[in-house]
C-alpha positions, 0 to 999 in steps of 0.5 A, a space after each residue: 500500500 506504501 508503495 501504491 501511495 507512492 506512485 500515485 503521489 509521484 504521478 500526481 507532483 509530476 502533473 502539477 509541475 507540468 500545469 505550472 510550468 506549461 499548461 498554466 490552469 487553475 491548479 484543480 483544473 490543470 491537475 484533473 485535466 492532466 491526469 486525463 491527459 495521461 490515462 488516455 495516453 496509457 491507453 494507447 501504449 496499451 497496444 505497444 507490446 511494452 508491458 504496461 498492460 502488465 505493469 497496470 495490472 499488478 498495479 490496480 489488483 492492490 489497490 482496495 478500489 471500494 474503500 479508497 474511492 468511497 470510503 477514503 476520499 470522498 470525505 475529504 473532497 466534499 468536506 473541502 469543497 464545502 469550505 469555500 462555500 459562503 452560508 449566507 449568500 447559499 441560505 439567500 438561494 436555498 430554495 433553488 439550490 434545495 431543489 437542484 440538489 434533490 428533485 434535479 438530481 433524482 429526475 436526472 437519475 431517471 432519466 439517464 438511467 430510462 435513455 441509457 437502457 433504451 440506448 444500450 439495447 440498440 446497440 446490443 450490449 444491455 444491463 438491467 434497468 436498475 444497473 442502469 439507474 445505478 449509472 444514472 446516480 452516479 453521473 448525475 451529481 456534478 463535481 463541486 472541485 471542478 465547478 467550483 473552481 470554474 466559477 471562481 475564474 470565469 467571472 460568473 455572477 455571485 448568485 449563480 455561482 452560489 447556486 451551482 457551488 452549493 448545488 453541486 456539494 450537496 447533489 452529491 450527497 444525495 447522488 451518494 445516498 442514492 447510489 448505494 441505496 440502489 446498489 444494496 437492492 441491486 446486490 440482493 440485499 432487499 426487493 426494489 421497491 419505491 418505499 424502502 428507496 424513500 425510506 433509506 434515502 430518508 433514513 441517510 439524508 437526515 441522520 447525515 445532516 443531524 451527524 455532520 451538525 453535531 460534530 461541525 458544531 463540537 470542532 468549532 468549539 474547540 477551534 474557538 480556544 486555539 490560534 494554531 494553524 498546526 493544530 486547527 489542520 490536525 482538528 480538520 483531519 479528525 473531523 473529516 475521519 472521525 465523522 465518516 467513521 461514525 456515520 458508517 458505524 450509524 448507518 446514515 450518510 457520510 457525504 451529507 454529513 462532511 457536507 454539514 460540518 464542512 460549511 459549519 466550519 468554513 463559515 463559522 469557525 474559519 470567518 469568526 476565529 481564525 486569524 486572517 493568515 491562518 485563515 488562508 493557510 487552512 484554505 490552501 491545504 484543503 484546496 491541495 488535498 483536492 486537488 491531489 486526490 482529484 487528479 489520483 482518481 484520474 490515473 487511476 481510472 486510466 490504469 483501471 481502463 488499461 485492464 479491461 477487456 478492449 471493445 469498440 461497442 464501449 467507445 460507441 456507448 460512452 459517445 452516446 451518453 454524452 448527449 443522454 447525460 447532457 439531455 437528462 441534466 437540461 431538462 431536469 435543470 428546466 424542470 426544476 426551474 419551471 416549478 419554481 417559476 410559479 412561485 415567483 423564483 423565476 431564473 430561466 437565465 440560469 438554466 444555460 449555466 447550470 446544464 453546460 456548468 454540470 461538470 463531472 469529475 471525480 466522484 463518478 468515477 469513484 463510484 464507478 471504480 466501486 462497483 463489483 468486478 465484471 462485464 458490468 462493472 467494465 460497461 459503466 466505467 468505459 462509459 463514465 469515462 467518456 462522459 468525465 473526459 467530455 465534460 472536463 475538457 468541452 465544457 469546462 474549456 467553454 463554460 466561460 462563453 456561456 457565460 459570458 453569452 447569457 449575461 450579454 443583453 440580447 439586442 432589442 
């Protein structure tokens, strides 16, 4: 495991050196596309008899895909997005970013898991409807480490900014819940039914929110009584660990509730008790943690993408979940916004921002990875891929057009 660690830290330091020195991204950008810059070139090398298909297989048959992905990572990536995110501004648009986050992403799953079904017969490799659904959680949610750091660069405005920042923490969360929730039924641990779907999601959303509140609210009173940055970074780390472990142990949501503390912690505790150097100190070492962990998701999915089994129907499957994914995110983004509108929250300008915004990025492809080994497993992970690859590199390149399109007044 040292040494797994080692190569992924490696591969991760020689990426960001060559964003700094030559492609000059965001550094949260720049690392996640470089990382799917070398995992699309190991899959060329795959076919130069040079060993590396061998190499990576040794290689990925160490690495506990369930538990690192899921388990290890994810906390931290959501805890250090939700940072960032400022409460007041999130509470001013909490009904639309409410709505996003569980009626958009819900939708989004049934939509893309109903076309994906069609469209996998069409071309003759299907999977069962609820593995389809399964796809259809895990791509849903859209990547707070991507989106957020694109809206921080691309002069987007603050209230749209706040809503899809805010969107994509928590759609997460709920994607998460979602996801496993369907992967318990799908493994024979109970009959899909939509009352024990609405039970269990019930079940993790809140005991995740009522977890994440308690101990956000215990770290913050201890960060009250040090100005230590050693210190405050050692209490952070804890309360990532420590909240994961205990939301496992309870049986409630683990991304929901480092979600909750997180924001209780960037704002309250971050705004009222650190000095200002301190302040930007914990920030940056988050935002590092992020970046670091985004881009070893990319390697290793390109390392994991070397071992399967080569086929051209998986490159025309990913291709057409582009558009599916795309369509899915716009019309349960329309969706949602329409119902709002009759209540007087109209914001039809955002629809353009918030469906080609819906980036995806390392989440998906932790879910992905987590799956049990198999034909399916391979089919979703190819698929995911593409998705992720088109999302970071077409739209994350482009959103800044967008914007820059619907905020410019259209001429009378």
């Amino acid at each position: 495991m040292f040494q797994v660690i080692a190569i992924l830290v490696t591969v991760t330091a020689l990426l960001g050196y060559v964003n700094h020195r030559f492609i000059r991204l965001h550094p949260s950008i720049g690392l996640m596309l470089s990382a799917l810059v070398l995992s699309l070139a190991l899959m060329v090398l795959r076919h130069f008899d040079l060993g590396v298909k061998d190499a990576a297989a040794d290689f990925i048959q160490h690495v506990p895909f369930g538990k690192a992905l899921l388990q290890w990572m994810l906390g931290f990536l959501l805890f250090a997005g939700a940072l960032t995110v400022d409460l007041n501004e999130l509470s001013e648009n909490s009904v639309i970013t409410a709505a996003l986050s569980v009626v958009s992403t819900a939708a989004s799953m049934f939509i893309v898991g109903a076309l994906a079904w069609v469209m996998l017969r069409a071309i003759r490799v299907p999977l069962p409807f609820p593995v389809c659904l399964l796809f259809g959680a895990l791509i849903s949610p859209t990547d707070p480490v991507a989106v957020v750091a694109l809206m921080k660069n691309i002069g987007a405005p603050k209230s749209i900014e706040t809503v899809i920042s805010g969107e994509s923490l928590f759609n997460d969360g709920i994607g998460v819940v979602l996801f496993l929730t369907l992967l318990a039924f799908v493994q024979g641990h109970g009959a899909v039914t939509a009352a024990g779907v609405v039970r269990l999601f019930v079940q993790a959303s809140l005991g995740g929110c009522l977890l994440g509140f308690i101990t956000g609210i215990t770290v913050y009173k201890m960060l009250r009584t040090v100005r230590d940055f050693q210190v405050e970074v050692l209490l952070t780390l804890a309360l990532v660990m420590a909240t994961y472990a205990l939301a496992e142990a309870v049986h409630v949501s683990g991304p929901i509730a480092e979600v909750v503390a997180g924001l209780l912690i960037g704002n309250h505790g971050r705004t009222l008790n650190m000095a200002e150097d301190v302040r930007e100190d914990l920030l940056h070492f988050w935002e590092l943690v992020e970046s670091i962990m985004n881009a070893m998701l990319f390697v290793l999915i390109g390392l994991q993408v070397l071992v399967m089994p080569y086929s051209r129907v998986y490159f025309a499957a990913a291709a057409l979940a582009v558009p599916i994914v795309l369509l899915a995110r716009w019309l349960s983004v329309e969706l949602t916004v329409r119902v709002l509108a009759l209540r007087g929250r109209s914001a039809k300008h955002m629809v353009p921002i918030l469906t080609w915004g819906g980036l995806r990025g390392g989440l998906a492809i932790a879910m992905a990875l987590s799956l049990p080994p198999g034909s399916q497993r391979d089919l979703i992970v190819a698929i995911t891929y593409g998705v992720v690859a088109f999302s970071i590199v077409v739209q994350g390149t482009t959103l800044r057009r967008v914007v820059m399109r619907t905020q410019t007044p259209s001429p009378s």
